[in-house]
N, C-alpha and C positions, 0 to 999 in steps of 0.2 A: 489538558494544555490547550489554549487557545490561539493561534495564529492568527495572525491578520490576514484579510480575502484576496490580498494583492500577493501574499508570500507566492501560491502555487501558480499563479502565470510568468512568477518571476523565474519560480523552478523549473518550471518545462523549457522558458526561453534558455539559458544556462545550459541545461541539459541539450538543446537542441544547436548552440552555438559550438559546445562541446563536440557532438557529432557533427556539423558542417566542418568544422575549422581539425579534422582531423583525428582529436584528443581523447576520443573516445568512439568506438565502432556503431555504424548507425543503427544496427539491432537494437543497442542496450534503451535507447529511450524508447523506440518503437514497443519492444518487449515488457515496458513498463505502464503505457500505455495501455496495451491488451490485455495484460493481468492485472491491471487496475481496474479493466471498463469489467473485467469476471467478477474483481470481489464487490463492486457497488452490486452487482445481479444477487452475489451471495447473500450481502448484506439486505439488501432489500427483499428478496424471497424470507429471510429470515426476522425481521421484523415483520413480515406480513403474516405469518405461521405464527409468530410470538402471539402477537393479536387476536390470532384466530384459535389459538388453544391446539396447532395442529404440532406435525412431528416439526424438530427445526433441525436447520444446517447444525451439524456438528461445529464447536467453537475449536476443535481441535484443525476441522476442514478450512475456518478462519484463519486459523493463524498459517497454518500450512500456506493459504494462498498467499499471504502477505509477506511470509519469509521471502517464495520465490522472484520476488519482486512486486506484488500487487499492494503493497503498505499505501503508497501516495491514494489509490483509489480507496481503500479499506478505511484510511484516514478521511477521510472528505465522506462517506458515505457513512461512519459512525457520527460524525457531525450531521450532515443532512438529513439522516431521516431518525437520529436523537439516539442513537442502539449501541448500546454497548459502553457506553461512555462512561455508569454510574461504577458498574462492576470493577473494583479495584483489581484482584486477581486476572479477572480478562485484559484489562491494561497495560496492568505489569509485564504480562505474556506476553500481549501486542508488543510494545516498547521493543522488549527485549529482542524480539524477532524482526523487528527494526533495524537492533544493532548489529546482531549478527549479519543480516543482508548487507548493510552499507558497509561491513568490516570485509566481509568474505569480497563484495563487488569491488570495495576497493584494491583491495590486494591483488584481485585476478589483473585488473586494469591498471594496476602500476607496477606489476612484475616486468624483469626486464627480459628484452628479445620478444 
């Protein structure tokens, strides 16, 4: 899937309008933020081992990072540095761990009280 280059400043602005204007606690973009800026490190120590024929990050430790929120980084950095994108099965996983974070994040955030 490809996105346009303007999608992710549009998300961050949203998400951070979200947090100023109340609607959402200002942890939650912060926290996505810092576990994104982890899985581009994953991703890129791991495409650089891919390379070099050495041991590599576990795709299990991937997706892991991505469930907990690190997806928006994990996404940008499977683009950027070309990794991971061909493997259909890593994808599907990705995705899926996508939906579960934005189902789970949503419901915690619209429960009431």
């Amino acid at each position: 899937m490809r996105l346009a280059p303007w999608i992710w400043p549009l998300a961050a602005l949203a998400c951070a309008g979200l947090a100023w204007a109340g609607h959402v606690p200002h942890v939650v973009p912060l926290w996505h933020v810092a576990v994104s800026l982890v899985c581009v490190g994953l991703y890129a120590v791991d495409k650089r081992a891919a390379r070099a024929g050495q041991r590599r990050v576990p795709e299990a430790a991937l997706l892991a990072w991505g469930l907990v929120g690190g997806w928006p980084g994990a996404l940008a950095a499977q683009r950027l540095f070309r990794h991971k994108t061909a493997k259909a099965s890593f994808q599907t996983a990705f995705w899926l761990t996508v939906a579960v974070h934005v189902a789970v994040t949503a419901a915690v955030l619209t429960r009431p009280g």
